[in-house]
Kinemage of the C-alpha trace (Angstrom):
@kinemage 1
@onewidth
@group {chain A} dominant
@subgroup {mainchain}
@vectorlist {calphas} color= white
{ca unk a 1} P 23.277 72.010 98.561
{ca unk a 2} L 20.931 72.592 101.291
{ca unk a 3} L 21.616 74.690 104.360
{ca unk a 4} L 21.629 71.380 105.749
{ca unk a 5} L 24.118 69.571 104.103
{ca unk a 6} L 27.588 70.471 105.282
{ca unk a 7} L 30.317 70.346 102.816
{ca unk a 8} L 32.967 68.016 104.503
{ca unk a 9} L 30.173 65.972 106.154
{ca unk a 10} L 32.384 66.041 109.931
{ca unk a 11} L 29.218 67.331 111.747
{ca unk a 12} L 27.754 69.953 113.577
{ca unk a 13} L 29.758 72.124 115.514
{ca unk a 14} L 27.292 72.568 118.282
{ca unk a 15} L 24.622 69.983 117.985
{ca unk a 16} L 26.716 67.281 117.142
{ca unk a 17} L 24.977 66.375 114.056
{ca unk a 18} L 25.355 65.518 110.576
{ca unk a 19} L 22.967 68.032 109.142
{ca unk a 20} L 20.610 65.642 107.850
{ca unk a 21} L 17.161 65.594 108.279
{ca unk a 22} L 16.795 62.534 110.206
{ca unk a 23} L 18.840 63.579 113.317
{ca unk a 24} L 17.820 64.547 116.288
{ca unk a 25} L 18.946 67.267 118.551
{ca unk a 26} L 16.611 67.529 121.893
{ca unk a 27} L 14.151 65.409 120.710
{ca unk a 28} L 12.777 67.054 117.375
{ca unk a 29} L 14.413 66.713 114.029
{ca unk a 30} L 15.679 68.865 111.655
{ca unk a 31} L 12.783 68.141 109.526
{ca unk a 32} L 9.935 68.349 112.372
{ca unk a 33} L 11.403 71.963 113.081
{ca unk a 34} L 10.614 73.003 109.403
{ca unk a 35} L 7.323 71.604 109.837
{ca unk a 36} L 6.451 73.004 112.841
{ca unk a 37} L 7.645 76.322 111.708
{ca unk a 38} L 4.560 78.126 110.927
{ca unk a 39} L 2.794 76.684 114.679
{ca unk a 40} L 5.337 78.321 116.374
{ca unk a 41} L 5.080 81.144 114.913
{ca unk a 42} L 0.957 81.656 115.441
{ca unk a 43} L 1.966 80.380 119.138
{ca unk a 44} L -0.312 77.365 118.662
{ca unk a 45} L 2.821 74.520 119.658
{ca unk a 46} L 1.542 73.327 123.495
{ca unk a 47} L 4.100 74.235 125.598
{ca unk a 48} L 6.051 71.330 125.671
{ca unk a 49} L 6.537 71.040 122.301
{ca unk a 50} L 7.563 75.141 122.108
{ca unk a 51} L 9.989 74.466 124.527
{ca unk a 52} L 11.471 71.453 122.315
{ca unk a 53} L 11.309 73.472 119.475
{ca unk a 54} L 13.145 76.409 120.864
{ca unk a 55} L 15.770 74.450 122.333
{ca unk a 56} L 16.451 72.434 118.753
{ca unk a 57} L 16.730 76.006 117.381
{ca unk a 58} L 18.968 77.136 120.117
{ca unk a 59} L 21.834 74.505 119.302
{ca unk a 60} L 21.237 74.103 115.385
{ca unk a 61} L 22.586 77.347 113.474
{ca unk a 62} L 21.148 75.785 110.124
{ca unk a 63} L 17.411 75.830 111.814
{ca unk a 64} L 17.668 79.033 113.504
{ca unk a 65} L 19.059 80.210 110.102
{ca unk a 66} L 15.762 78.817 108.118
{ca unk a 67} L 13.595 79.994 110.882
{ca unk a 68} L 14.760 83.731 110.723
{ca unk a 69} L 14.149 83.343 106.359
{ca unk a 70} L 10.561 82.070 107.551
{ca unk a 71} L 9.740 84.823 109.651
{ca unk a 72} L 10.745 87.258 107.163
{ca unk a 73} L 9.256 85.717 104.547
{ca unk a 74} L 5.992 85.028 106.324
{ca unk a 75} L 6.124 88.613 107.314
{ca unk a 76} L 6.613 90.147 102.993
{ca unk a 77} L 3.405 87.870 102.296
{ca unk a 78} L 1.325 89.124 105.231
{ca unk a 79} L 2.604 92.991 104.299
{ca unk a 80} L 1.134 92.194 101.148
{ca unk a 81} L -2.122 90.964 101.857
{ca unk a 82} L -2.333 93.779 103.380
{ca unk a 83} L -2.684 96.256 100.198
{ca unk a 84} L -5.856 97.235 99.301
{ca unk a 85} L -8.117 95.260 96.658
{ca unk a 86} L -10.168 97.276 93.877
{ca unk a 87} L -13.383 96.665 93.087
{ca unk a 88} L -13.425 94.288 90.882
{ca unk a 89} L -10.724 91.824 92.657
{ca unk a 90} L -12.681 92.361 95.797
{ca unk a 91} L -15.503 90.850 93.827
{ca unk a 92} L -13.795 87.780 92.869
{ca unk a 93} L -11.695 87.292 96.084
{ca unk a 94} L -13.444 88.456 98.473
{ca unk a 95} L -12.979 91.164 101.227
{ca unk a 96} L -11.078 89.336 103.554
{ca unk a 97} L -7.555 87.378 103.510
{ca unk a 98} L -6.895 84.241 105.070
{ca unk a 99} L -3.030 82.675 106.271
{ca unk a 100} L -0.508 83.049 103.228
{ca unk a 101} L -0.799 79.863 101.827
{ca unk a 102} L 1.920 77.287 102.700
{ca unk a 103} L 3.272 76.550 99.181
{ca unk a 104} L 3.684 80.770 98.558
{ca unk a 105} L 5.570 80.599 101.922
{ca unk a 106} L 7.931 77.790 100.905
{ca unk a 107} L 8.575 78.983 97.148
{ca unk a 108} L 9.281 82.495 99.013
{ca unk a 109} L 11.772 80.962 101.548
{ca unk a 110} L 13.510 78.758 98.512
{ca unk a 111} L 14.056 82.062 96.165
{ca unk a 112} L 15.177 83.896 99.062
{ca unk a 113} L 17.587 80.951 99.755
{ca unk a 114} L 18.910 80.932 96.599
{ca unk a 115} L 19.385 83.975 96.409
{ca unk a 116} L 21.426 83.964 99.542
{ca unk a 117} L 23.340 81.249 98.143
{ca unk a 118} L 24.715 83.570 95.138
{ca unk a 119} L 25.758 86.407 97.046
């Protein structure tokens, strides 16, 4: 089960909504939030859209919830681009480091989720 899905299906407590992905709650989805997630976070969401964004996240505990795991995990894979390459991976990669790729960011989030979901 999703962080979305609630158990007894009798809505959101704040938001009003179902927790599926198809709802909206001031004028962004549930699933627009999670793709806007990594925008907002390099600040590149016009201001119009941050303020939508923020305000979604303000009412919906499950987004402000998956937001917090993205910033954390976002935040673990840029600590570790951070370490030092040796020689010889600096000859094959490169010296610099780009973004942390968007799949590493969402297989991060879902282990830390399920993780979360055992304890």
């Amino acid at each position: 089960m999703s962080e979305h899905d609630h158990p007894k299906g009798d809505g959101h407590p704040s938001c009003g909504h179902d927790y599926g992905l198809k709802m909206k709650v001031h004028g962004l989805t549930c699933q627009e939030i999670s793709q806007f997630m990594m925008d907002y976070l390099d600040s590149s969401l016009d201001d119009g859209a941050k303020d939508e964004f923020e305000r979604h996240v303000g009412v919906c505990p499950p987004c402000l919830h998956y937001l917090d795991g993205y910033k954390d995990t976002v935040e673990l894979v840029r600590r570790c681009g951070k370490v030092e390459l040796d020689a010889e991976a600096k000859k094959v990669h490169g010296e610099k480091h780009g973004p942390p790729p968007e799949g590493l960011i969402m297989a991060i989030l879902a282990a830390k989720q399920a993780i979360d979901g055992q304890a």
